[in-house]
N, CA, C and O atoms as a GROMACS GRO file, in nm:
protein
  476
    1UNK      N    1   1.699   1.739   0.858
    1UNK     CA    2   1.557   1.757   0.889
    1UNK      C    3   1.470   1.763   0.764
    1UNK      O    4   1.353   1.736   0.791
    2UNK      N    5   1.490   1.791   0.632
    2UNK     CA    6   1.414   1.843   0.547
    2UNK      C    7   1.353   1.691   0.485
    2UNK      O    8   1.241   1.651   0.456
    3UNK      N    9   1.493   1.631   0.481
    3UNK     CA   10   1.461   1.449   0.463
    3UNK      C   11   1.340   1.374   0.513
    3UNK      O   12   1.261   1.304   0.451
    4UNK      N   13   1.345   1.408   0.641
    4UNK     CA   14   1.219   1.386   0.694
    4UNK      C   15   1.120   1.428   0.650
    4UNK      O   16   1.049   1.332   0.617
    5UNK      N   17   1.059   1.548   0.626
    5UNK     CA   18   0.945   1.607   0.579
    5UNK      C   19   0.948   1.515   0.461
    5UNK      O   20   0.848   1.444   0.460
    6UNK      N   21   1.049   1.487   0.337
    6UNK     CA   22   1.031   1.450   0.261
    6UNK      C   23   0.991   1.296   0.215
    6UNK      O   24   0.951   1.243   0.112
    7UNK      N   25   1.022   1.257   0.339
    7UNK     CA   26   0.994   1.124   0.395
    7UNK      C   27   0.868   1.085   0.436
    7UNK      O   28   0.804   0.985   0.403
    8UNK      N   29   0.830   1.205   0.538
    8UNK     CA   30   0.653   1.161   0.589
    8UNK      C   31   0.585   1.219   0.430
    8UNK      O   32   0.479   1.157   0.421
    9UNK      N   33   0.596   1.286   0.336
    9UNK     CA   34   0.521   1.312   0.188
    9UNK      C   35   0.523   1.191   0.128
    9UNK      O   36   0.421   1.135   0.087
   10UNK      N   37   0.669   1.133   0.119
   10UNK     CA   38   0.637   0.984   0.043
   10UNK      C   39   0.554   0.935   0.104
   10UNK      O   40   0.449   0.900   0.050
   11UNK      N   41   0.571   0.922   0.208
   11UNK     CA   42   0.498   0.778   0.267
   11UNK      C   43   0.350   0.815   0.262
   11UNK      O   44   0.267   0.724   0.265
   12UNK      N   45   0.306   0.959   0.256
   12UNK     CA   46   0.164   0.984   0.264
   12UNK      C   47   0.082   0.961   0.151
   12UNK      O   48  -0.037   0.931   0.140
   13UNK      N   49   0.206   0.991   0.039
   13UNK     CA   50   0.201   0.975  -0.133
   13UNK      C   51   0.187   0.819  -0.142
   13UNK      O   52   0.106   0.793  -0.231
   14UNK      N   53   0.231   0.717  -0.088
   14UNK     CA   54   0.185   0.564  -0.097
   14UNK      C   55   0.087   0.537  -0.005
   14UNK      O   56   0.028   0.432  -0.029
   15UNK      N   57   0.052   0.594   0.089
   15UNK     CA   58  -0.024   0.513   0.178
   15UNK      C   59  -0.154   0.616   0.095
   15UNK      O   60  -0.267   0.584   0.131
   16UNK      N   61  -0.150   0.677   0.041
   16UNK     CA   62  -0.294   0.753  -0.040
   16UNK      C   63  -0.365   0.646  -0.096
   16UNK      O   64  -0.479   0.624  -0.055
   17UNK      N   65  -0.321   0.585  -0.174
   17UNK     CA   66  -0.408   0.514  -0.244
   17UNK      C   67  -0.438   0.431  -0.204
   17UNK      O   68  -0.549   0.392  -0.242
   18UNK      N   69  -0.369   0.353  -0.110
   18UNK     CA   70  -0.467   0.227  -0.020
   18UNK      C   71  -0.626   0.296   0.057
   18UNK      O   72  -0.739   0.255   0.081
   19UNK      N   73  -0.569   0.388   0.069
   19UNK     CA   74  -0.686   0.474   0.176
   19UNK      C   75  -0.764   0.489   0.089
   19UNK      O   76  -0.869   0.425   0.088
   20UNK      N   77  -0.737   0.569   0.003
   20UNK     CA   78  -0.885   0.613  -0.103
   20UNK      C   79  -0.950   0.442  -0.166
   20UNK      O   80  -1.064   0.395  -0.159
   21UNK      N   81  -0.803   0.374  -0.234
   21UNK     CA   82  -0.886   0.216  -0.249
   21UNK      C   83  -0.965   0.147  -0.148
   21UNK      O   84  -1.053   0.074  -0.193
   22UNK      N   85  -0.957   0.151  -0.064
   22UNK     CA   86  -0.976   0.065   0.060
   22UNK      C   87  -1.103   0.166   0.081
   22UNK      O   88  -1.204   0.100   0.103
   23UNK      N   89  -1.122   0.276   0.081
   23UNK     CA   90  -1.241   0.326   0.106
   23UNK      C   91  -1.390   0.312  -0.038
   23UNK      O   92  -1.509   0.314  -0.005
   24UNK      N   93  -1.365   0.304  -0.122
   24UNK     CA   94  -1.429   0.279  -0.248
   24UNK      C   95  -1.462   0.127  -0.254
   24UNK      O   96  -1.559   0.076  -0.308
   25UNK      N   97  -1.333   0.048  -0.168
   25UNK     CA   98  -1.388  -0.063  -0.176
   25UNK      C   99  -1.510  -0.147  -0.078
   25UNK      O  100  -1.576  -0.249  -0.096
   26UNK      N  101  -1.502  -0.048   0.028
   26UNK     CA  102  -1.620  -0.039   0.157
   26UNK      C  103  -1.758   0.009   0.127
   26UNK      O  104  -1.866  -0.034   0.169
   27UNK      N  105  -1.725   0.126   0.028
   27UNK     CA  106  -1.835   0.122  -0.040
   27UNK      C  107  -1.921   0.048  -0.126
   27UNK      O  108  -2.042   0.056  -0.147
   28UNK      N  109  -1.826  -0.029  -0.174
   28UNK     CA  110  -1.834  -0.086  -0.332
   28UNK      C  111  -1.873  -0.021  -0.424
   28UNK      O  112  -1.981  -0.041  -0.480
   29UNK      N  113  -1.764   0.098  -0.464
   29UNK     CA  114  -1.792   0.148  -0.544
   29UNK      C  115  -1.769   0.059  -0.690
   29UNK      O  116  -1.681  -0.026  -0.702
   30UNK      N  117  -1.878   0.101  -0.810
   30UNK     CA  118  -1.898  -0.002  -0.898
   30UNK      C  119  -1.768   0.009  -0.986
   30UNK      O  120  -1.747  -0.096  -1.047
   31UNK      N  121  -1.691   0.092  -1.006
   31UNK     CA  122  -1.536   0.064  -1.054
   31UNK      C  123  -1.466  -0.046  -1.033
   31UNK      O  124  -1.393  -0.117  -1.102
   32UNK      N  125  -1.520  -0.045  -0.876
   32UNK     CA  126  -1.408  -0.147  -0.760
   32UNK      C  127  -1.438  -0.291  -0.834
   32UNK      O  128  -1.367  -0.374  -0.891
   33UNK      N  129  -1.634  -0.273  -0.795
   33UNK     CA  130  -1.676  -0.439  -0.796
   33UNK      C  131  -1.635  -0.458  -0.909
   33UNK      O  132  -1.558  -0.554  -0.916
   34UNK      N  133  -1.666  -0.370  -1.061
   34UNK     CA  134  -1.607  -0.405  -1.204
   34UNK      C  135  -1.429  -0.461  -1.198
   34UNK      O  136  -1.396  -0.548  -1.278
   35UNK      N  137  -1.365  -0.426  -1.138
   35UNK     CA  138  -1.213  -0.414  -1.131
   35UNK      C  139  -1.211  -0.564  -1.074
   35UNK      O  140  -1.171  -0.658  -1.144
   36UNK      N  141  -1.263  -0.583  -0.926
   36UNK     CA  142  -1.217  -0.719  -0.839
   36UNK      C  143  -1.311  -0.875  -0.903
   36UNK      O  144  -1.286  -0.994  -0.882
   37UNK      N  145  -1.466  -0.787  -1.020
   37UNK     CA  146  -1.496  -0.923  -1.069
   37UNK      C  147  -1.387  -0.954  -1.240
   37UNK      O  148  -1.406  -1.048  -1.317
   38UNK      N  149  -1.296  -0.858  -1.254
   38UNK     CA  150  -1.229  -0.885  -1.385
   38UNK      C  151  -1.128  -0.948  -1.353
   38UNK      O  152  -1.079  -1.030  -1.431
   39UNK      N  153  -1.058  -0.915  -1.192
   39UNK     CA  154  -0.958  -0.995  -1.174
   39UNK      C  155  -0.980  -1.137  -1.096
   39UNK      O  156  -0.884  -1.184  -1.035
   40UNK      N  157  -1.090  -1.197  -1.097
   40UNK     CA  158  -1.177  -1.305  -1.070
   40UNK      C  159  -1.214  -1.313  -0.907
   40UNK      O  160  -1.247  -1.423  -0.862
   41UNK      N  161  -1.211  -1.217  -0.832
   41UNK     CA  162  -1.260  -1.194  -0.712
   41UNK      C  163  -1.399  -1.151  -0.720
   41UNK      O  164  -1.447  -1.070  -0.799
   42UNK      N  165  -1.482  -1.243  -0.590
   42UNK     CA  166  -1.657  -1.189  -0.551
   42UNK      C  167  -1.634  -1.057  -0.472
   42UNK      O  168  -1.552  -1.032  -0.384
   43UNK      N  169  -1.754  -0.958  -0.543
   43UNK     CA  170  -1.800  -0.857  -0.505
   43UNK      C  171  -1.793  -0.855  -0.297
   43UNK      O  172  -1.760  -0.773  -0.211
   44UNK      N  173  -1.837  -0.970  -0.298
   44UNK     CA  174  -1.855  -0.988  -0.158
   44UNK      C  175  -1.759  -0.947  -0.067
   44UNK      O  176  -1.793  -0.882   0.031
   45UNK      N  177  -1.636  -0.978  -0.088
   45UNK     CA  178  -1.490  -0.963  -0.027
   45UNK      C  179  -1.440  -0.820  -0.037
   45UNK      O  180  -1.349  -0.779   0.036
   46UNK      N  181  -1.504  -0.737  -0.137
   46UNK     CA  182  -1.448  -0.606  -0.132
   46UNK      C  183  -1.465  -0.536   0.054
   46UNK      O  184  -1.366  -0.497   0.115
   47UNK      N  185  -1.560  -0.534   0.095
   47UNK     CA  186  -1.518  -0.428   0.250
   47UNK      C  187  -1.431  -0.507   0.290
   47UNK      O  188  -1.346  -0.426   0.329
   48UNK      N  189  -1.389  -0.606   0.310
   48UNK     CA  190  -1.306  -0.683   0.429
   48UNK      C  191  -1.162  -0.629   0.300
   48UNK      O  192  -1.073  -0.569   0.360
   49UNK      N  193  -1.140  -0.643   0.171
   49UNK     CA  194  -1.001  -0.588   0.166
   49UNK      C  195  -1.004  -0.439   0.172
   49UNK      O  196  -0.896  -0.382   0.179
   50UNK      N  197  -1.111  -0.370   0.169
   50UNK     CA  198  -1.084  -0.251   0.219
   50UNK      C  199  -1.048  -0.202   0.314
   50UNK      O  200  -0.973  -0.104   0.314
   51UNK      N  201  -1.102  -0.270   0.441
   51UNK     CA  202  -1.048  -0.243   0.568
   51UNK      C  203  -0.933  -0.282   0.558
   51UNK      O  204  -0.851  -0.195   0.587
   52UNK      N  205  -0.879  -0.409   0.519
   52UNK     CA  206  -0.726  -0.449   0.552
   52UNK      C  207  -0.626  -0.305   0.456
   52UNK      O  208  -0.526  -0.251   0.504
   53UNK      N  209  -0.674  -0.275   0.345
   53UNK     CA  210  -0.565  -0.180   0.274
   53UNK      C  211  -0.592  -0.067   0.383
   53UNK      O  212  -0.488  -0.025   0.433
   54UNK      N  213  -0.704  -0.011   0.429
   54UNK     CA  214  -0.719   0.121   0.515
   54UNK      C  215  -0.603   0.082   0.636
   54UNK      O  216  -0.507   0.155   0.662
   55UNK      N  217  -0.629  -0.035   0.698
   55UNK     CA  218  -0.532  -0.076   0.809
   55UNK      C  219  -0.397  -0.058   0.787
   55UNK      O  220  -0.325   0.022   0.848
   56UNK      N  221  -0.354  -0.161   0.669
   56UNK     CA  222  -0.223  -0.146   0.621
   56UNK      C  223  -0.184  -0.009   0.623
   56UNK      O  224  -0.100   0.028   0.705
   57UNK      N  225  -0.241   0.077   0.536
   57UNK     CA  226  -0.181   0.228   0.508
   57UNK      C  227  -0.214   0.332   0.669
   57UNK      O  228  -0.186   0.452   0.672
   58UNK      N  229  -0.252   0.286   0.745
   58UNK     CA  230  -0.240   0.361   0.873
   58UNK      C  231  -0.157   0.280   0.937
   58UNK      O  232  -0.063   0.347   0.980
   59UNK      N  233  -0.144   0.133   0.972
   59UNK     CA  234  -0.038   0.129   1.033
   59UNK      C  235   0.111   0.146   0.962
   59UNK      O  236   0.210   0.124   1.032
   60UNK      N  237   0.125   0.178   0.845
   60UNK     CA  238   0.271   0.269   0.771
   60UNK      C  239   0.319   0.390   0.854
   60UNK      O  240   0.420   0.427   0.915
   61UNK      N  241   0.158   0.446   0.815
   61UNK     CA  242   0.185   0.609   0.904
   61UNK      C  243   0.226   0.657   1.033
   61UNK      O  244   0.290   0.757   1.064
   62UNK      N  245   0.174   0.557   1.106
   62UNK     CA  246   0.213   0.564   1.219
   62UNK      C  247   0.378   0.505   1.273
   62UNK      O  248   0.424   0.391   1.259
   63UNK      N  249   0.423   0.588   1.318
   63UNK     CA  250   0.587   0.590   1.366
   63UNK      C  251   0.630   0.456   1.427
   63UNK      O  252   0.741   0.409   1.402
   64UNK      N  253   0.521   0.380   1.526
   64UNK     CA  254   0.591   0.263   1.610
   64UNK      C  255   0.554   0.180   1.575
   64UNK      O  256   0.571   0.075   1.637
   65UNK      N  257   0.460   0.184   1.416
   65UNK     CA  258   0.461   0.052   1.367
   65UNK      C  259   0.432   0.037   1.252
   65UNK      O  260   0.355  -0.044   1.199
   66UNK      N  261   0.534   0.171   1.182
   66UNK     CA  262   0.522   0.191   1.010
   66UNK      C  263   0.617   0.053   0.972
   66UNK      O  264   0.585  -0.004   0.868
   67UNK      N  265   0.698   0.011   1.029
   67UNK     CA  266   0.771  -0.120   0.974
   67UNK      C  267   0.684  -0.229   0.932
   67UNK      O  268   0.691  -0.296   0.828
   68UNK      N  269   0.597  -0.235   1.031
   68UNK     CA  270   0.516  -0.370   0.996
   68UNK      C  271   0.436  -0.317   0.879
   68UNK      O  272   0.420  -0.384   0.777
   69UNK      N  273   0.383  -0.186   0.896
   69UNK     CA  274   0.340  -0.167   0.778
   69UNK      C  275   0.330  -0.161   0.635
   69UNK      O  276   0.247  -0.173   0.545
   70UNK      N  277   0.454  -0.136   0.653
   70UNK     CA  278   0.582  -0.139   0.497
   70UNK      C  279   0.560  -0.238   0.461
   70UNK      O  280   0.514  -0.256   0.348
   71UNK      N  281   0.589  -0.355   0.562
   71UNK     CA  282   0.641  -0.527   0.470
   71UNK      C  283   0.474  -0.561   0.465
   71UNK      O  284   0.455  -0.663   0.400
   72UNK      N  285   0.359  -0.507   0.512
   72UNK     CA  286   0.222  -0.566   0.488
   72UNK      C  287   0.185  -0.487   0.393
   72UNK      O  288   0.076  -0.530   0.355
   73UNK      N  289   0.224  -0.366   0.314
   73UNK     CA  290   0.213  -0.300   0.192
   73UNK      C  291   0.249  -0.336   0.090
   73UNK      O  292   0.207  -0.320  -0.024
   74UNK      N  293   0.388  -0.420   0.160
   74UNK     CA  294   0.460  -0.451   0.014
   74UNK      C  295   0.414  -0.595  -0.029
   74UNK      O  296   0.425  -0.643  -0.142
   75UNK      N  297   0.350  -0.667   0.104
   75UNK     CA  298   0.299  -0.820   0.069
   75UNK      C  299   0.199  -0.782   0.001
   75UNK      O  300   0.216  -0.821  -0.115
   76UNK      N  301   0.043  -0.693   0.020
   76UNK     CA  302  -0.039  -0.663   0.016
   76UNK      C  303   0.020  -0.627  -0.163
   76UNK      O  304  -0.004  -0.721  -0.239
   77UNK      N  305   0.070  -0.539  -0.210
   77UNK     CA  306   0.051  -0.480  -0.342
   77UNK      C  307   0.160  -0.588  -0.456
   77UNK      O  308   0.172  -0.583  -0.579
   78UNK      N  309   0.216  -0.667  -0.366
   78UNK     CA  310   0.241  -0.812  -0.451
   78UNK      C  311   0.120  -0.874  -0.450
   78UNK      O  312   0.079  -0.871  -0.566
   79UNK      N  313   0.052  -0.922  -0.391
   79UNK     CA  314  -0.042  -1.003  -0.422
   79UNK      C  315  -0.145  -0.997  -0.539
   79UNK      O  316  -0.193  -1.088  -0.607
   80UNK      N  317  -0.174  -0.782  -0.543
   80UNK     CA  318  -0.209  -0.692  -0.632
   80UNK      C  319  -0.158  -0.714  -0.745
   80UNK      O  320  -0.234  -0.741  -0.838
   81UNK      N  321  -0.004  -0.709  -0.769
   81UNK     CA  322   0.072  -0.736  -0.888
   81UNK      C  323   0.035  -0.893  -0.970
   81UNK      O  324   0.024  -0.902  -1.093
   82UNK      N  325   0.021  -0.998  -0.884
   82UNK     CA  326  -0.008  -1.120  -0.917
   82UNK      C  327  -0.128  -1.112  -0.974
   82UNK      O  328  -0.130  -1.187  -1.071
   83UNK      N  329  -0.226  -1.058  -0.960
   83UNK     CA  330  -0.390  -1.082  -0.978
   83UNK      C  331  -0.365  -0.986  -1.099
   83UNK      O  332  -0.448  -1.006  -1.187
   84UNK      N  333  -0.272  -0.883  -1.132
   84UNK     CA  334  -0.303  -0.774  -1.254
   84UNK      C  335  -0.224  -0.883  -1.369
   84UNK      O  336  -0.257  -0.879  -1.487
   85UNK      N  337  -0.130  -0.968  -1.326
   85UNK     CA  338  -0.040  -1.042  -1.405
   85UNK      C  339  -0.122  -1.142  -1.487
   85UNK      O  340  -0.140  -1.168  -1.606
   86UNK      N  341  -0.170  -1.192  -1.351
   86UNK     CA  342  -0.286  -1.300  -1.388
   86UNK      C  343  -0.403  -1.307  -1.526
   86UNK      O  344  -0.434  -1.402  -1.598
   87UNK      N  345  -0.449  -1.166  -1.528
   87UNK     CA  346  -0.549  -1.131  -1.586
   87UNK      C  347  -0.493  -1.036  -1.711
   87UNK      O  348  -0.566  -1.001  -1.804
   88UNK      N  349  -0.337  -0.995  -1.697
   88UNK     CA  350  -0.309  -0.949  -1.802
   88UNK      C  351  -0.332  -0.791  -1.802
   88UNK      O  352  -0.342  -0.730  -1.908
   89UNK      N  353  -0.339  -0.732  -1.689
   89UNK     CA  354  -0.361  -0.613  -1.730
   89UNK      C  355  -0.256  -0.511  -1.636
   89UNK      O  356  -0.184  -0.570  -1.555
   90UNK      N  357  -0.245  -0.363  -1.643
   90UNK     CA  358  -0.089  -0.331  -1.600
   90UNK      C  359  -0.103  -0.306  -1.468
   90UNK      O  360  -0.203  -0.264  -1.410
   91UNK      N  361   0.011  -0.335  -1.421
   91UNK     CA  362   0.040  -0.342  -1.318
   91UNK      C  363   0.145  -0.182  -1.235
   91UNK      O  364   0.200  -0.195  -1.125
   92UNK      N  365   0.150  -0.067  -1.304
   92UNK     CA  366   0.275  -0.009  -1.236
   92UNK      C  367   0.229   0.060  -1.124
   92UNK      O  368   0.303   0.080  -1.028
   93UNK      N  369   0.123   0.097  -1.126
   93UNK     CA  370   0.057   0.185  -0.992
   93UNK      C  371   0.094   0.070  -0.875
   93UNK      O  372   0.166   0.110  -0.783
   94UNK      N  373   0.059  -0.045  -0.873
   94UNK     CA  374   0.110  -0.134  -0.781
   94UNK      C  375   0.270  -0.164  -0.740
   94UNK      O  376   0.298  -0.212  -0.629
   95UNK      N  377   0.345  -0.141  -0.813
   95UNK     CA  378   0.470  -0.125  -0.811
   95UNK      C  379   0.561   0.022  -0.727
   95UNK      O  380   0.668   0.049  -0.672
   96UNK      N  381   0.451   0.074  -0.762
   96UNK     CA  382   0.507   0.262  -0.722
   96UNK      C  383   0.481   0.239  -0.573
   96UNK      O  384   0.561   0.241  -0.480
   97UNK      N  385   0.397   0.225  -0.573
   97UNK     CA  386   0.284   0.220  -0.416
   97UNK      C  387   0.459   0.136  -0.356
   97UNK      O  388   0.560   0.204  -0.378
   98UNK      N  389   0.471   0.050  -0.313
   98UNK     CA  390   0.540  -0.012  -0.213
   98UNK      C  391   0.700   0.048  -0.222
   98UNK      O  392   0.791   0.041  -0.140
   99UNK      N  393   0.695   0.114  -0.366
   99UNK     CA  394   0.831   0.150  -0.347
   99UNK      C  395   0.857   0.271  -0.279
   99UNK      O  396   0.967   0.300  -0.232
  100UNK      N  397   0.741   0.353  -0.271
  100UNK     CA  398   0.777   0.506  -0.225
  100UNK      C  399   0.730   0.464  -0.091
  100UNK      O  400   0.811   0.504  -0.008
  101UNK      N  401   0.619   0.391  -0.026
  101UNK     CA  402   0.665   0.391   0.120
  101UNK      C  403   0.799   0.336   0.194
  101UNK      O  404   0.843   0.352   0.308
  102UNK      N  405   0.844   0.266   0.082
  102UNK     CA  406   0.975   0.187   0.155
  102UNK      C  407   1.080   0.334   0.192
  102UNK      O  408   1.145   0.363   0.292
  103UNK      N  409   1.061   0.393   0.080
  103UNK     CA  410   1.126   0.561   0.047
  103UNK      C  411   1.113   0.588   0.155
  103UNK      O  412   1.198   0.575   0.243
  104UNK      N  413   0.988   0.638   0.169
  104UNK     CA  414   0.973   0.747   0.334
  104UNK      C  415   1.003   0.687   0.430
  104UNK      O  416   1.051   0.745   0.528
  105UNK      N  417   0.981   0.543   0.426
  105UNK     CA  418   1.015   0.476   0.581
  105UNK      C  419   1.165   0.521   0.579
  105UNK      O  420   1.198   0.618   0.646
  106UNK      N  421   1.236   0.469   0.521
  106UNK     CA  422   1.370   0.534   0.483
  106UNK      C  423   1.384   0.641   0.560
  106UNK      O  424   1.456   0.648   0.660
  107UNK      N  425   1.328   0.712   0.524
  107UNK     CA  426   1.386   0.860   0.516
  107UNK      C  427   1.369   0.898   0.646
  107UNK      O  428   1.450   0.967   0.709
  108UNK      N  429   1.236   0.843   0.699
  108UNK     CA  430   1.147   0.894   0.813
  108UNK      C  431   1.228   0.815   0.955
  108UNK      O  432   1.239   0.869   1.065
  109UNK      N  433   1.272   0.696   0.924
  109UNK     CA  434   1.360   0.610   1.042
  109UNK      C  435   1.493   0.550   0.961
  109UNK      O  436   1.512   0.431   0.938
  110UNK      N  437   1.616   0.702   0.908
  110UNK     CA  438   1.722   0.633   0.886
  110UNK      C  439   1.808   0.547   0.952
  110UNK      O  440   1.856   0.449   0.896
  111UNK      N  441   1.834   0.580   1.075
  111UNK     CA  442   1.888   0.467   1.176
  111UNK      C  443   1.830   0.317   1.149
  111UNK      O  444   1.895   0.213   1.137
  112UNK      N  445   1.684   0.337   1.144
  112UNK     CA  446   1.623   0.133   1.140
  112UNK      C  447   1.688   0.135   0.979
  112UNK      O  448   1.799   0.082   0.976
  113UNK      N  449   1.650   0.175   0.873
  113UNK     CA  450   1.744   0.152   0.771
  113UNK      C  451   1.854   0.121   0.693
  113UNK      O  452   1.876   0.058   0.590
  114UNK      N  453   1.941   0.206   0.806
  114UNK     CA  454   2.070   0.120   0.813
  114UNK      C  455   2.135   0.011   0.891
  114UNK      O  456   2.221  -0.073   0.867
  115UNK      N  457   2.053   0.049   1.007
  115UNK     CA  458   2.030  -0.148   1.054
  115UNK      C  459   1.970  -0.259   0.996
  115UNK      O  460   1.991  -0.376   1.026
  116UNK      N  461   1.890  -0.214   0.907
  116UNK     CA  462   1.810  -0.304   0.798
  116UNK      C  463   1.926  -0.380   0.710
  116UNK      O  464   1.949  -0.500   0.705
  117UNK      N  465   2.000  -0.259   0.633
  117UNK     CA  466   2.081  -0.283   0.522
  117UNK      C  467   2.203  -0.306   0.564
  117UNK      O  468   2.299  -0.317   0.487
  118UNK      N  469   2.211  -0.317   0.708
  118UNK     CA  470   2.355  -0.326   0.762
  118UNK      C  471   2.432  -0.254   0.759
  118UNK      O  472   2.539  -0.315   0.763
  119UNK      N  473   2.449  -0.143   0.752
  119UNK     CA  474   2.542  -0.018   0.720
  119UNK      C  475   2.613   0.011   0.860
  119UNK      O  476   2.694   0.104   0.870
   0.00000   0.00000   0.00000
C-alpha cells in the first residue's frame, strides 16, 4: 500500500508542471511567449498548447485513463525535448517530467505494468 501513495506523489510531481505550464501558457504569461518565440513558435498557439498539456496531465491523473496519459506525456515532452535540442538549449526538466509519471503509473497500476513488460 505505501507504493501506491508513493506512486499517486510521483505522478502528481510530473503532472505539476504541465498544469502550472499549460496554465501560464493560457495566460500568456510573458516568460512563456519569450520561451515559445526562442524556440521558433507564434505567441498565438500558446492557449491551445496549454490546454492540451492541462489535458494531458489530468488525463495521467485520472485512474481509467492515466495510460493514455502517460504515452501523450511522454509524446508531448519529446516533442519538448526536440524544440530545446533544436534551439540548443537544456533540456532535463523535460526528461524528468515523463520519467516520473511513467514511475507512478507504475506504482499506481502494478498489475498493467507487468503486463506491459511482460512479467
Amino acid at each position: 500500500m505505501p507504493l501506491l501513495y508513493v506512486g499517486w506523489a510521483l505522478s502528481f510531481l510530473g503532472a505539476l508542471p504541465l498544469i502550472v505550464g499549460g496554465f501560464l501558457y493560457v495566460l500568456k504569461a510573458p516568460v512563456m511567449v519569450k520561451n515559445m518565440e526562442h524556440a521558433g513558435y507564434s505567441p498565438a498557439i500558446l492557449p491551445l498548447f496549454g490546454v492540451t498539456k492541462i489535458l494531458i496531465a489530468t488525463l495521467s491523473l485520472i485512474p481509467s485513463t492515466s495510460f493514455v496519459g502517460v504515452i501523450l506525456a511522454t509524446g508531448w515532452m519529446g516533442g519538448a525535448i526536440s524544440a530545446h535540442v533544436r534551439v540548443k538549449s537544456q533540456y532535463v526538466v523535460q526528461v524528468i517530467i515523463p520519467v516520473l509519471i511513467w514511475i507512478g503509473f507504475g506504482l499506481r497500476h502494478q498489475s498493467a505494468m507487468h503486463s506491459l513488460l511482460g512479467l
